[in-house]
C-alpha positions in Angstrom: 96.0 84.8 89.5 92.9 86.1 91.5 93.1 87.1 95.1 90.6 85.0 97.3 89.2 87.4 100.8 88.9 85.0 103.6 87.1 86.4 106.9 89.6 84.9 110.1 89.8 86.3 113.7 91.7 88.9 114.5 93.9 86.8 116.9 94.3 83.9 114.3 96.5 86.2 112.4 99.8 84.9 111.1 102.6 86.8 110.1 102.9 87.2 106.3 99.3 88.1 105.8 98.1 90.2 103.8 94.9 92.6 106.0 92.4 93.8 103.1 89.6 94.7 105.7 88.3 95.5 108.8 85.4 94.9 111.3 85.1 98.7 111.7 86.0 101.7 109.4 89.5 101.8 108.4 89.4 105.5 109.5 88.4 104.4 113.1 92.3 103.3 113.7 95.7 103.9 113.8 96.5 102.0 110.7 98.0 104.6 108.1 97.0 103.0 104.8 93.8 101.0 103.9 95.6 96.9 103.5 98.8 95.9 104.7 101.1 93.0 105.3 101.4 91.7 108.8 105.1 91.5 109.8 105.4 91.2 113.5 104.2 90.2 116.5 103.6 93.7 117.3 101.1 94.2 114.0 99.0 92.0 115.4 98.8 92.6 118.6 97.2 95.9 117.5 95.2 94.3 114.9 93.7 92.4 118.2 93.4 95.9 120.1 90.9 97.6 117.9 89.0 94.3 116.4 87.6 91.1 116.6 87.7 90.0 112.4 89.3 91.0 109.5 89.4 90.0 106.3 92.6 88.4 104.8 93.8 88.4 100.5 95.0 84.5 100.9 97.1 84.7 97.5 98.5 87.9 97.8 99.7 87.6 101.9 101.2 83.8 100.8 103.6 85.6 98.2 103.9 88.9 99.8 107.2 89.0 101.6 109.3 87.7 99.0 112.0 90.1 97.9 111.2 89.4 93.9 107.6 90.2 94.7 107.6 94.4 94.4 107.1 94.8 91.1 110.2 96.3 90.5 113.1 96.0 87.5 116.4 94.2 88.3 117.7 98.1 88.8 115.8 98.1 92.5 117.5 98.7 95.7 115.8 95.5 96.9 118.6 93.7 94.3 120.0 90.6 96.1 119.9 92.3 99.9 117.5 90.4 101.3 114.9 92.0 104.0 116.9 92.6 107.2 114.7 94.4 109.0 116.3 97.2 111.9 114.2 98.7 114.6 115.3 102.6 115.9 113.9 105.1 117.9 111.6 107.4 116.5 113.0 110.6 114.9 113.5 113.2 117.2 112.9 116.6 115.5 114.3 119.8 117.6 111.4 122.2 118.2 109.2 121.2 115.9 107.3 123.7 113.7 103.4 123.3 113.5 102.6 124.4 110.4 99.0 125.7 109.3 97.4 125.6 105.6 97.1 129.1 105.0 95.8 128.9 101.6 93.1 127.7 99.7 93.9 124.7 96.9 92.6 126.8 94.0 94.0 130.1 95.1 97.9 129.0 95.4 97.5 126.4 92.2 96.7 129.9 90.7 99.7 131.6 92.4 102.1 129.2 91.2 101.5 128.1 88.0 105.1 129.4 86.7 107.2 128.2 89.5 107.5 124.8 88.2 108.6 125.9 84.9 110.8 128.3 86.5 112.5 126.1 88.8 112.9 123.7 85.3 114.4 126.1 84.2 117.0 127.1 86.6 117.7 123.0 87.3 118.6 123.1 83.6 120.8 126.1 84.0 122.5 124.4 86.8 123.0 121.3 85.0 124.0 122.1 81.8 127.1 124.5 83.5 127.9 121.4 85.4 128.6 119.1 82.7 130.5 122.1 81.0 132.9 121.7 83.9 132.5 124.9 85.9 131.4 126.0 88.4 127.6 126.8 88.8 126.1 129.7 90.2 123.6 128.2 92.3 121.7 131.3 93.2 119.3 131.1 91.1 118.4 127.4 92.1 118.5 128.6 95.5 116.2 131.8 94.8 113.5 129.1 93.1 113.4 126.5 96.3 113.1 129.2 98.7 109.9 129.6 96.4 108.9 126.4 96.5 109.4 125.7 100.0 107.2 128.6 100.9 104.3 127.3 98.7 104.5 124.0 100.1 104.5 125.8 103.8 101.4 128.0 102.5 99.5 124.6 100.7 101.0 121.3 100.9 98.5 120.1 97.9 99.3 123.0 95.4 102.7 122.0 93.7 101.9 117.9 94.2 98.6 118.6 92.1 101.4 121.2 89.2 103.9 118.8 89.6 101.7 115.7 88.7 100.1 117.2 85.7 102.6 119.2 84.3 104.4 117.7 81.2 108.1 118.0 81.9 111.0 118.5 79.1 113.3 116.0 80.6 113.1 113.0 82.4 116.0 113.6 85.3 114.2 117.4 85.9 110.9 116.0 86.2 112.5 112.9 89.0 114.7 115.9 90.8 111.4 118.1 90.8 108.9 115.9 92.0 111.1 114.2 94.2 111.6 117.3 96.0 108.0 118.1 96.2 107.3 115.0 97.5 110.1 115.5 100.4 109.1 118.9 101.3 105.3 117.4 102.1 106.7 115.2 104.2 109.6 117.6 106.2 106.6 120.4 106.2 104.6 117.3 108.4 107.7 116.5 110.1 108.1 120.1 111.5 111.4 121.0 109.9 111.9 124.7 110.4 112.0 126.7 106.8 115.7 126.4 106.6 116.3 122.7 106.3 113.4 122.5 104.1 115.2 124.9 102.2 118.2 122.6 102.4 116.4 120.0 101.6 114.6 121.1 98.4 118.1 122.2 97.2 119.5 118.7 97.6 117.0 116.9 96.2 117.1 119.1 93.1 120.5 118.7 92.8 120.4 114.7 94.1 120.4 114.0 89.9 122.9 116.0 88.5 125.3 112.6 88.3 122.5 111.1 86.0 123.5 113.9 83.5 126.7 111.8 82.5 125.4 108.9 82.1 124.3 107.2 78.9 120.7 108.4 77.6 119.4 104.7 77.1 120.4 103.5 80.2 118.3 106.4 82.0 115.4 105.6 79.6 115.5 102.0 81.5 116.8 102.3 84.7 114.2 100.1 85.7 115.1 97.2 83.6 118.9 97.0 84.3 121.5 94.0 83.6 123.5 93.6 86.7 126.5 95.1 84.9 124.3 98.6 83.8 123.2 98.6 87.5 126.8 98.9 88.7 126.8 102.1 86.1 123.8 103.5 87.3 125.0 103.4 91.1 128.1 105.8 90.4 125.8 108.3 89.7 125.6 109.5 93.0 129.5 110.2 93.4 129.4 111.7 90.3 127.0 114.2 91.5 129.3 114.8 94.8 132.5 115.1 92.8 130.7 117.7 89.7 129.3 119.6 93.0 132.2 119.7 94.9 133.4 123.2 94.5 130.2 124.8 94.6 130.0 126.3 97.8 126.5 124.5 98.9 126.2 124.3 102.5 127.0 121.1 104.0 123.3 120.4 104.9 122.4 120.1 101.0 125.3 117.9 100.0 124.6 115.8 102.7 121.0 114.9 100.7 122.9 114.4 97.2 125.7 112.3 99.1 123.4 110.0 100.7 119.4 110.1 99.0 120.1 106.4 97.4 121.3 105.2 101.2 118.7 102.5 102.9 117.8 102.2 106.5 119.1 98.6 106.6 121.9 99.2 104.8 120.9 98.0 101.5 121.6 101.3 99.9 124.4 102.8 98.0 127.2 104.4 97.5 128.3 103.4 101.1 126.2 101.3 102.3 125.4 102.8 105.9 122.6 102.1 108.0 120.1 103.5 110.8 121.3 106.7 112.2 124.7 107.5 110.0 122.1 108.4 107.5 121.6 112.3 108.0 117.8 113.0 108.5 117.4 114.9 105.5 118.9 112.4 103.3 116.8 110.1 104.6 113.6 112.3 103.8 115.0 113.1 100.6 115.6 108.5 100.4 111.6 108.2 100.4 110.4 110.6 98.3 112.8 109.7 95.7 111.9 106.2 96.1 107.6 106.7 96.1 108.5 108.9 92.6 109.9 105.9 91.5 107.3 104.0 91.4 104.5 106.0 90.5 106.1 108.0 87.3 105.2 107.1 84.1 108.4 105.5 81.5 109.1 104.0 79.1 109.8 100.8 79.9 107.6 100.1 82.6 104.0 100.7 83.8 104.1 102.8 86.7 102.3 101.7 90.0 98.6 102.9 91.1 99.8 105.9 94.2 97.8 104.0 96.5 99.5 100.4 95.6 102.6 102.9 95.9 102.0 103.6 99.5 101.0 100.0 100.7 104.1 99.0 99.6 106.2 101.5 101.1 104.4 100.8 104.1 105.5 96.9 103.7 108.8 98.2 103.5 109.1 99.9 107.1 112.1 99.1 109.3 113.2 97.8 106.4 114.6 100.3 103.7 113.2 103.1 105.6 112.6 104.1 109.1 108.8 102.9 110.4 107.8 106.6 112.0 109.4 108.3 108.8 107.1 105.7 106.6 104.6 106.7 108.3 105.0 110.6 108.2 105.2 110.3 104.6 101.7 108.5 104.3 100.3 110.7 106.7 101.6 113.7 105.0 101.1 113.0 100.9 97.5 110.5 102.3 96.5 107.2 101.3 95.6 108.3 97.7 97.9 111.1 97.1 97.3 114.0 95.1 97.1 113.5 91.5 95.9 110.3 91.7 93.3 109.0 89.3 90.3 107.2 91.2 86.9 105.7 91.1 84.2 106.0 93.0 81.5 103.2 94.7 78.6 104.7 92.2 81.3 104.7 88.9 81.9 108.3 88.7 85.8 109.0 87.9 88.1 111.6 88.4 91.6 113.0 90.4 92.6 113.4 94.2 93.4 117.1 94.8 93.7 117.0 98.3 92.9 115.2 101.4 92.0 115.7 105.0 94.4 113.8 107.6 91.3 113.4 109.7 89.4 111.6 106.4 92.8 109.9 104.7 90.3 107.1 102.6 87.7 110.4 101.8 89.6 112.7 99.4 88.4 115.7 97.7 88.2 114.6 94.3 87.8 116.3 91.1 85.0 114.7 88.9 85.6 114.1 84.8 83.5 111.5 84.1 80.0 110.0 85.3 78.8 107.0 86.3 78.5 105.6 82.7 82.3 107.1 82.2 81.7 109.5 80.3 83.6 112.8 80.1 82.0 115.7 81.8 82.1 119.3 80.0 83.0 121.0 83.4 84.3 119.3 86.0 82.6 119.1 89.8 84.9 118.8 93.0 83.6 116.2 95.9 84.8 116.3 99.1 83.7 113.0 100.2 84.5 113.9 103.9 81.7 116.1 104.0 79.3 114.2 101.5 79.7 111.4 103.7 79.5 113.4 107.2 76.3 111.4 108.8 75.7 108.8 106.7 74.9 105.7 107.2 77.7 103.2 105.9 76.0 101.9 103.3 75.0 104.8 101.7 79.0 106.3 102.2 80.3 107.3 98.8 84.0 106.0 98.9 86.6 105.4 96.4 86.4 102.3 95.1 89.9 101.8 93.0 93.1 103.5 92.2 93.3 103.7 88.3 96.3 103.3 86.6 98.1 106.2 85.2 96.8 107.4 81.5 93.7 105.7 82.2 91.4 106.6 78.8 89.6 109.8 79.1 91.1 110.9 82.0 93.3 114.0 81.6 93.6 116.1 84.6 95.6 118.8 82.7 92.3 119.2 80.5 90.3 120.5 83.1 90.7 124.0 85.0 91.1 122.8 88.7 90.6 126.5 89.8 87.0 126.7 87.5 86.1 123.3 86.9 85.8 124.6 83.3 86.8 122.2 81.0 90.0 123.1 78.1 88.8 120.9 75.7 85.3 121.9 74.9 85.7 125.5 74.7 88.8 126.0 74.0 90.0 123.3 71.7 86.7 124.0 69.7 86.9 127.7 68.9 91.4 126.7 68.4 92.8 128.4 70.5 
């Protein structure tokens, strides 16, 4: 079914519609993310505050607050709770830390090639001694997130650019990896001092370890579950708590593997707690696990486009996650996160490698193919903040869609983000 704009006044907004535009640039306000579904009073009141039209997706606001209408398999959190929505104060972070970029992109992508693998590898370590039945030595897990944590301190964009085109060996390492990437973004934009994120990382490796004794096929499908596999699924996260029980992990990190799947409105499980009984850090380690969810590729569902990740998530505010937290996350990983697979207004295409909180809808974006779509032998990086610094807004080079994961011709692991040089015609020709 198509999607029909229709240009209203800002006051004549209703609740339930669906905002696709603005009288002014979407970077001129508050709003974190370019669209989103009115759902209060409150939305529209600063809707009204910052302009006079905006431009409404008729179709998509009439069906957009319907539980069934995510996108999701019958295995979502959204299964049969409803959308009770709870308002809380916003987070209150102890003496914040201000953290500053202190490395280039290209220079820590460089510095960290093998930490990925490396941490892999010590996940597996971890997990295979596990479901032997003994006791881990989690030292060398630990050893790796300090690691991880101080790349993502150093360059928040490095290890969400490795961790999206890196091919991973397993399917629960690759989730507990780039779910903990993700969460570290977002604690490094909440301020958490270095040893929560440390904790936090930890936990969100180890947030899977239950999955490890479950059935192979159900993993493969945990998207597409029957009511009965879903209640099999769920006890993966006392499994984890029970194999990790003896291990000597401070409290802080079991906290994150007890209570990751728990939901803001109390639509969560194992317990089914709410609001502020969910430890900060669990509920940090809640979103990121949730926003990997729906962008990683499987096998039995098409992931969604990062940026049709994020409106959703946004849709989902006060609802199965805290509204400031939501919006931390957006503001940390940006409205087309790194890793992302985009075109531009004159047809070029290519992949987000970082973006400028200041610029969140201009990206730095590393060119593969022209306008016609063809594949470039050396790839060019645009930063569309600065191309676009002074121009007039109809000569503004933007992007103009999110692709869709796997998108023909677009490989981002192909090209050398730290040269531009591309793998495939030079070294794929002379076979190496």
């Amino acid at each position: 079914m198509g999607v029909r704009q229709q240009k209203i006044a800002a006051h004549d907004l209703e609740i339930g519609m669906f905002v696709s535009d603005l009288d002014r640039p979407w970077h001129q306000t508050p709003f974190p993310i370019q669209g989103f579904h009115v759902r209060s009073q409150a939305d529209i009141q600063a809707v009204v505050s910052h302009c006079r039209w905006v431009m409404i997706d008729v179709d998509e606001g009439r069906a957009s607050l319907s539980a069934g209408g995510a996108g999701f398999g019958s295995g979502s959190s959204l299964r049969g709770q409803g959308r009770e929505t709870l308002k809380l104060p916003p987070l209150n972070i102890r003496q914040p830390v201000r953290y500053q970029t202190e490395q280039p992109l290209e220079k820590e992508v460089k510095a960290c090639q093998r930490l990925l693998a490396d941490a892999e590898r010590a996940l597996q370590d971890t997990f295979v001694t596990l479901q032997s039945g003994k006791t881990p030595d989690t030292r060398p897990a630990e050893a790796v997130t300090r690691k991880v944590v101080a790349s993502v301190v150093r360059q928040p964009n490095a290890l969400l650019w490795l961790s999206r085109t890196r091919q991973f060996d397993d399917l629960v390492y690759r989730h507990a990896l780039n779910t903990a990437v993700w969460a570290l973004v977002c604690g490094r934009q909440l301020g958490l001092k270095e040893e929560l994120l440390n904790h936090l990382g930890l936990g969100c490796l180890l947030s899977q370890v239950g999955k490890t004794t479950l059935p192979r096929e159900l993993l493969r499908h945990e998207q597409q579950l029957s009511r009965e596999d879903y209640q099999q699924y769920r006890s993966y996260v006392s499994r984890g708590v029970e194999m990790l029980a003896q291990s000597g992990l401070p409290r802080a990190v079991m906290t994150v593997v007890e209570n990751h799947r728990e939901r803001h409105n109390g639509s969560g499980f194992p317990q089914g707690i709410r609001g502020d009984r969910i430890p900060v850090l669990a509920k940090v380690a809640g979103i990121a696990e949730f926003f990997e969810s729906l962008v990683a590729p499987r096998e039995d569902h098409s992931p969604l486009t990062p940026a049709r990740a994020v409106a959703l998530l946004y849709d989902m505010r006060n609802i199965e996650f805290q509204e400031d937290l939501v919006e931390t996350f957006i503001q940390a990983i940006g409205v087309y996160p790194t890793g992302s697979l985009v075109e531009l207004s004159d047809g070029q295409r290519g992949v987000v490698v970082s973006h400028s909180p200041e610029r969140r809808l201009w990206p730095r974006v590393m060119v593969m193919q022209d306008a016609e779509h063809k594949p470039l032998k050396s790839s060019r990086i645009l930063d569309l903040a600065r191309i676009n610094e002074g121009r007039d807004a109809s000569q503004v080079l933007k992007v103009l869609a999110c692709l869709p994961s796997g998108t023909r011709g677009l490989d981002p692991s192909a090209y050398d983000l730290t040269g531009g040089e591309s793998r495939w015609s030079l070294g794929r020709l002379i076979g190496r």
